[in-house]
C-alpha positions, 0 to 999 in steps of 0.5 A: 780465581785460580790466577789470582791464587797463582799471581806472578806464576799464573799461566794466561787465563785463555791456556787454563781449560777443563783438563788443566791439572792442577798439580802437573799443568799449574803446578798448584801446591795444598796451601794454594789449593787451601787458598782456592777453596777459600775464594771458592767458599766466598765467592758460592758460600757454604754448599760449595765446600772445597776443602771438604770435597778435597779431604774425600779424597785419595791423593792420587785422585787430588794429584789428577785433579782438574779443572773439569773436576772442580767445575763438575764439583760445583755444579754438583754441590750448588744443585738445588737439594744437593746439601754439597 
């Protein structure tokens, strides 16, 4: 999803990890973390809310987000009884 935000500026997948930064290593911009919270929202529906996630946030904690955060977000969020 996340090369699929970034198209022709996408690094290799293989290069993307747990601790790729979304603003210093793939240099994400908020309208391409808004698109991403979209795809995140049809691909795992409703309980998986990542625009919300983002707006419980400071913005140096948005600024240090990783990719690590979001899958932990996720799994968090799709837990059984979670209520994301």
């Amino acid at each position: 999803m996340i090369t699929k935000v970034l198209g022709g500026y996408a690094p290799d997948a293989a290069s993307i990890g747990m601790h790729t930064r979304f603003g210093d290593d793939l240099e994400m911009e908020s309208i391409d973390l808004v698109t991403l919270a979209g795809l995140l929202a049809e691909w795992y529906g409703p309980d998986a809310n990542f625009a919300s996630y983002l707006a419980s946030l400071e913005l140096d904690e948005i600024i240090s987000l990783t990719v690590g955060d979001l899958v932990a977000y996720i799994c968090r969020a799709l837990r059984p009884g979670a209520g994301g």
